[in-house]
C-alpha positions in Angstrom: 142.5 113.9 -5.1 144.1 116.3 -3.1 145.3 116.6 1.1 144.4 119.9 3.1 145.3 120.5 6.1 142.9 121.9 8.4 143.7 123.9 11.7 142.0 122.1 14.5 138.9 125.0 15.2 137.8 123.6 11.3 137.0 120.5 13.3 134.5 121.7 15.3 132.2 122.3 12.4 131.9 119.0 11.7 128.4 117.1 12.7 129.1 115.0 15.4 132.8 115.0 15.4 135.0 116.0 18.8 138.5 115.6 20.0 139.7 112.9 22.7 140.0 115.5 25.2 135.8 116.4 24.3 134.7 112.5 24.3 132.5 111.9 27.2 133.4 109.7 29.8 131.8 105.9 30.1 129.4 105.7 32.6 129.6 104.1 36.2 126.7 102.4 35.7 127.8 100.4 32.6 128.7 96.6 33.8 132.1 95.9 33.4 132.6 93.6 29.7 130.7 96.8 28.4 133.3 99.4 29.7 136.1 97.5 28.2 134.8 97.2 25.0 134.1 100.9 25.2 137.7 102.0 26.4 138.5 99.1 23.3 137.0 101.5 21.0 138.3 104.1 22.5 141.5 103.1 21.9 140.9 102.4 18.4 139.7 105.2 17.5 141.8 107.7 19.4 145.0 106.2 20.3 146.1 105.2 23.8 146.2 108.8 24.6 142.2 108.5 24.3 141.8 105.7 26.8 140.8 105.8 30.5 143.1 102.7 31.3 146.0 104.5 29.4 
């Protein structure tokens, strides 16, 4: 197995995939247990940079 690199536009042809920055926000509407776990995701996935509580 072997590492490459990609630049960051090779992302973007990726099914489904997006960048923190891209990630929609949770909605209003969501009660609040649900919004935490989403932001706990969030975090997860993408780093406290990711989060709206960050």
């Amino acid at each position: 197995m072997a590492f490459h690199p990609l630049e960051e536009e090779s992302f973007t042809t990726l099914q489904g995939f997006f960048l923190p920055h891209q990630a929609p926000p949770t909605p209003d509407s969501l009660p609040i247990a649900d919004a935490l776990i989403i932001d706990l995701v969030r975090q997860a996935v993408f780093g406290p940079q990711g989060s709206v509580l960050a």
